[in-house]
C-alpha positions as CSV (number, residue, x, y, z in Angstrom):
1,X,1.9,6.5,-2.0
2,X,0.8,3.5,-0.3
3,X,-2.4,1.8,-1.3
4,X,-5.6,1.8,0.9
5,X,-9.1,0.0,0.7
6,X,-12.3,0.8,2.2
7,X,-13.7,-1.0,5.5
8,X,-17.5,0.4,6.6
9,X,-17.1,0.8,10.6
10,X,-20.7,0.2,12.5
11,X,-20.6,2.3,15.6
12,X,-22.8,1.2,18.7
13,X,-23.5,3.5,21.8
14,X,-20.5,5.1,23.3
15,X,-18.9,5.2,19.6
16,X,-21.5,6.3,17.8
17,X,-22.2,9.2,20.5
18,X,-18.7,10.1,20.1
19,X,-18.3,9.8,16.3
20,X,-21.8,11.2,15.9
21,X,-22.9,8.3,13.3
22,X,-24.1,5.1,13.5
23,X,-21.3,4.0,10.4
24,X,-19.0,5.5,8.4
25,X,-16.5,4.5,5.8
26,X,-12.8,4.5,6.5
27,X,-9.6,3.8,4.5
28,X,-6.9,2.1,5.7
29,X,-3.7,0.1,4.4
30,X,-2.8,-3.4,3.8
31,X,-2.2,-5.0,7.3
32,X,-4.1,-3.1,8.9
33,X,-6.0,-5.1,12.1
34,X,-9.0,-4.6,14.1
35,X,-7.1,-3.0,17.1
36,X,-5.1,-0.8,14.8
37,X,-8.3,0.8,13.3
38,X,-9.8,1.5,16.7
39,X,-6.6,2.5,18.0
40,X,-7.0,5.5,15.0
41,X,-10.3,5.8,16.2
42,X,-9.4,6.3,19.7
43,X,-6.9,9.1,19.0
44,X,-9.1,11.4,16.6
45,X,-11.5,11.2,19.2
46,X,-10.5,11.7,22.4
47,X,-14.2,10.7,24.2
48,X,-13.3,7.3,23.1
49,X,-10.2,7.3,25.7
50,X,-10.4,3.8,27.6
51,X,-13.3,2.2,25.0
52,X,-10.2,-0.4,24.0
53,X,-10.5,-1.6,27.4
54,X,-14.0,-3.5,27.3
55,X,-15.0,-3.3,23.3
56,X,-16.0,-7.1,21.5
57,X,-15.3,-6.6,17.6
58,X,-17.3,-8.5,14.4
59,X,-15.8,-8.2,10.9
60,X,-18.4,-9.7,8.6
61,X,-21.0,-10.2,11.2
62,X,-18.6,-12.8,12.9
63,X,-17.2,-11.8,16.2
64,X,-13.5,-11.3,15.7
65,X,-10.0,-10.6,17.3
66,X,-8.2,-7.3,17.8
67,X,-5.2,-9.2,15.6
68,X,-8.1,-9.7,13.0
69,X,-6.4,-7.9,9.9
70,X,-8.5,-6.3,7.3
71,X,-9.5,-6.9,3.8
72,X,-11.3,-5.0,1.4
73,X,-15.0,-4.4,1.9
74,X,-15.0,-5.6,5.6
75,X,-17.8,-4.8,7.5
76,X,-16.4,-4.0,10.8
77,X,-18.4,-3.2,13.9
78,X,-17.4,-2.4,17.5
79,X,-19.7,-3.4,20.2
80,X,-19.4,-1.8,23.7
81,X,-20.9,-4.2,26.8
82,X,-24.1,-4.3,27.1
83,X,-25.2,-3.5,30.3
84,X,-28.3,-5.6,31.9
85,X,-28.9,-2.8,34.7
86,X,-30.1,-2.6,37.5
87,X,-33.5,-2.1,38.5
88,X,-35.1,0.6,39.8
89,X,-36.6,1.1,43.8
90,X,-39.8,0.6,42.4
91,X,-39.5,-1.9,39.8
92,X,-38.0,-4.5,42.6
93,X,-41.4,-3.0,44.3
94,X,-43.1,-4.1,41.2
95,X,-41.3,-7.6,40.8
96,X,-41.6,-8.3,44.9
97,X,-45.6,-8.5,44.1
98,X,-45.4,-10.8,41.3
């Protein structure tokens, strides 16, 4: 049997809606990189389907690469975009009269 260690995954808006936490302990093998473990992610939970496509990664609090491979104890965390938004009919209203 092949030898894992633990990485604690921090989960941020679409991901932690879909995994229903906000962090959660995984194990995973030697060799194992970013992209791989939200590749795993991605296919246990389909509601994740197409989050690969605009997701920034951090291991350690340092943003990091999808070819970033994994050591024991990593903190990793997967941050969606953060949307500015738009505003509202009556906030430009709001903002015009400024």
């Amino acid at each position: 049997m092949a030898e894992t260690f633990s990485v604690t995954v921090r989960l941020f808006a679409v991901f932690r809606e879909a995994l229903g936490a906000s962090a959660l302990t995984r194990e995973v093998a030697p060799g194992t990189t970013v992209g791989g473990l939200l590749a795993q992610l991605i296919a246990e939970h389909p509601g994740l389907d197409g989050a690969e496509k605009a997701v920034s990664f951090s291991v350690n609090r340092v943003y990091a690469s999808a070819e970033t491979v994994l050591q024991a104890g990593d903190e990793v965390a997967f941050i969606p975009p953060v949307s500015g938004g738009q505003l509202s009919h009556g906030e430009r209203q709001m903002s015009s009269r400024r």
